[in-house]
C-alpha positions in Angstrom: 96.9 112.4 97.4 96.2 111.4 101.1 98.3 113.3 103.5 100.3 109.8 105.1 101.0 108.7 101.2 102.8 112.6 101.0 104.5 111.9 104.5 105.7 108.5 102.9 107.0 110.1 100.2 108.8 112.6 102.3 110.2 110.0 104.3 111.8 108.1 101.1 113.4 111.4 99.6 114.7 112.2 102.7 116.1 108.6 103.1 117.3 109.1 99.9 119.5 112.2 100.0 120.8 111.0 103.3 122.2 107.9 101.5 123.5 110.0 98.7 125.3 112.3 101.0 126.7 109.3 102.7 127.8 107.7 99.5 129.4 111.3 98.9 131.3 111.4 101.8 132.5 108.1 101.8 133.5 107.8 98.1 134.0 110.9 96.6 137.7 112.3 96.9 138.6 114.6 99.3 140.4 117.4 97.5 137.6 117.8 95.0 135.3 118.2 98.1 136.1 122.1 98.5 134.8 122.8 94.8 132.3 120.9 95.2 131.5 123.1 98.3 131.9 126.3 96.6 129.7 125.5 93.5 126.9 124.5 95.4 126.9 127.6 97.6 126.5 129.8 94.5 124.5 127.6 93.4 122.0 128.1 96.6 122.8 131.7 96.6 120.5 132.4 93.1 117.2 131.0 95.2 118.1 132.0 98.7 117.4 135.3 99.8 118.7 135.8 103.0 122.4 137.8 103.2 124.4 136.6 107.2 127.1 138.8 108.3 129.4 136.7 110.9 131.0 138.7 113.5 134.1 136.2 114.7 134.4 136.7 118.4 138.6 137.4 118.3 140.2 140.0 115.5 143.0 138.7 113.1 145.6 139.2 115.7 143.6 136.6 117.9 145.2 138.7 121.1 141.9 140.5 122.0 138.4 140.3 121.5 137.3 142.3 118.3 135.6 145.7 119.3 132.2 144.9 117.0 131.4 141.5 119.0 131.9 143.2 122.0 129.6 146.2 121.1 126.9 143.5 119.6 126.9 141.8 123.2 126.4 144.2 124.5 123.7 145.4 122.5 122.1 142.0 122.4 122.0 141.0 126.4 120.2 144.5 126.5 118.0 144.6 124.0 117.2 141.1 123.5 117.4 139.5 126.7 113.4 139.5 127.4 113.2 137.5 124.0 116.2 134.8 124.4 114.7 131.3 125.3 118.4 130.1 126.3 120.5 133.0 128.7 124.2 132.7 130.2 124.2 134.4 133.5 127.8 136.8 134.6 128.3 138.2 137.7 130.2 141.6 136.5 132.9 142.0 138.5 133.2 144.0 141.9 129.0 144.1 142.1 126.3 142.0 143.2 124.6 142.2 139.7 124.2 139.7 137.2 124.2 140.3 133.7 122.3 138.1 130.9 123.7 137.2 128.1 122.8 135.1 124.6 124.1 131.5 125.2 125.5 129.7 122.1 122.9 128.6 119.6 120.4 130.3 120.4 118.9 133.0 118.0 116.6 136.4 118.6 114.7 138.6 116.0 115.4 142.1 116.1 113.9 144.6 113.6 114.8 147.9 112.4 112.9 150.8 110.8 110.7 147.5 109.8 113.2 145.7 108.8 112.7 142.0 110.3 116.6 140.7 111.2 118.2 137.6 112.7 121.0 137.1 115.5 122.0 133.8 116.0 125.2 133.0 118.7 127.3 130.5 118.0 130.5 128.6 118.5 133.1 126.5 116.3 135.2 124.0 118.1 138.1 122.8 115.7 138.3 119.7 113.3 141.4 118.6 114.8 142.0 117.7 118.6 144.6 118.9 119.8 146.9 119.3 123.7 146.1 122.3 125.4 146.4 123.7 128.4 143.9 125.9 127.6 140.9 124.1 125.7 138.0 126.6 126.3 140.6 129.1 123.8 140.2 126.7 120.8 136.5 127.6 120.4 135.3 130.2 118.4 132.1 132.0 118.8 130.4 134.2 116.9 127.4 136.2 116.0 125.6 135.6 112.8 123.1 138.3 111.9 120.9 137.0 108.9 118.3 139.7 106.5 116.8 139.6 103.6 118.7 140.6 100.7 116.8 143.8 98.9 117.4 145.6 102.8 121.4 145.0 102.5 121.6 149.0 101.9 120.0 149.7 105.0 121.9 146.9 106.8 125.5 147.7 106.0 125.1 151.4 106.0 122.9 152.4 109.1 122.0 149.3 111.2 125.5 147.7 111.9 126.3 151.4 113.1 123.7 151.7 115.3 124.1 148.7 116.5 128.0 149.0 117.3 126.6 152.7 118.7 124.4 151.2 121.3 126.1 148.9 122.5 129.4 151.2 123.2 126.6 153.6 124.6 125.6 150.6 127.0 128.8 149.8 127.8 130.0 153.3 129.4 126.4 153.2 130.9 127.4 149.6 132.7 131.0 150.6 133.2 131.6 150.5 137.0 133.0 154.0 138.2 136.2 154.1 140.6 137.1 157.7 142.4 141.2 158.0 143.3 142.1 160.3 145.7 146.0 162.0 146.0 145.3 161.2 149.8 148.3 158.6 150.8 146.8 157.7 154.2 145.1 154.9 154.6 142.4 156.6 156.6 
């Protein structure tokens, strides 16, 4: 088989689940939709063997950032900066220092004792529009980390810790000092 009649035929399958998944959405009813969904993920799940871990960017009480995205920042604008195609620049406050930053969608290998790992940033806006005074609140980001599934021993157990480690470690490092005095003078 000649490699443009294989492209041709790549080009009709592809056509071909496009208009299937177009027929889907468009006919098939919409509260059948989340089985659907659920079936075909474990489904997927017997040939795909990759495990992600998403770390959601605010904790249940959506008042303040969770601890483990802040510690996975800061471990990834340190360690994985020099690899990042795509960087958000910060000025850190008081200083004349920028720090760099994953932007969303972009995605940086990391490795471990071997171990070959993905982080990918990301960020959800909602389904629904809605009125807000605050708009950029309504997005939620996150950091997906994706392995291989016979290392999810080593994952869980010792490379999320170091991980959360490090970047606490990196964060008192970067923490700006301030010295108070009991002098009430202005002098």
């Amino acid at each position: 088989m000649a490699m443009s009649e294989m492209f041709t035929q790549l080009g009709s399958v592809a056509a071909g689940i496009m208009f299937l998944w177009a027929m889907f959405q468009q006919y098939f009813p919409y509260q059948l939709r989340p089985h659907i969904e659920k079936y075909s993920q474990k489904l997927v799940s017997f040939v795909y063997p990759y495990i992600q871990i998403t770390v959601q960017e605010y904790s249940a009480d959506r008042w303040r950032r969770s601890e483990a995205y802040v510690a996975i920042e800061d471990y990834l604008s340190s360690n994985s900066s020099s690899r990042a195609k795509r960087l958000k620049a910060d000025i850190i406050k008081d200083s004349q220092s920028v720090a760099l930053s994953m932007d969303d969608h972009e995605e940086v290998t990391d490795e471990f004792q071997g171990v070959k790992l993905w982080w990918a940033s990301g960020k959800s806006s909602p389904k629904t529009r809605s009125f807000s005074f605050y708009p950029a609140s309504d997005e939620k980001r996150y950091y997906c980390l994706t392995f291989h599934k016979r290392y999810r021993d080593l994952i869980v157990g010792t490379y999320l810790n170091h991980v959360i480690k490090e970047g606490k470690d990196i964060a008192v490092r970067k923490r700006q000092r301030k010295l108070y005095t009991n002098n009430p003078s202005q002098n």
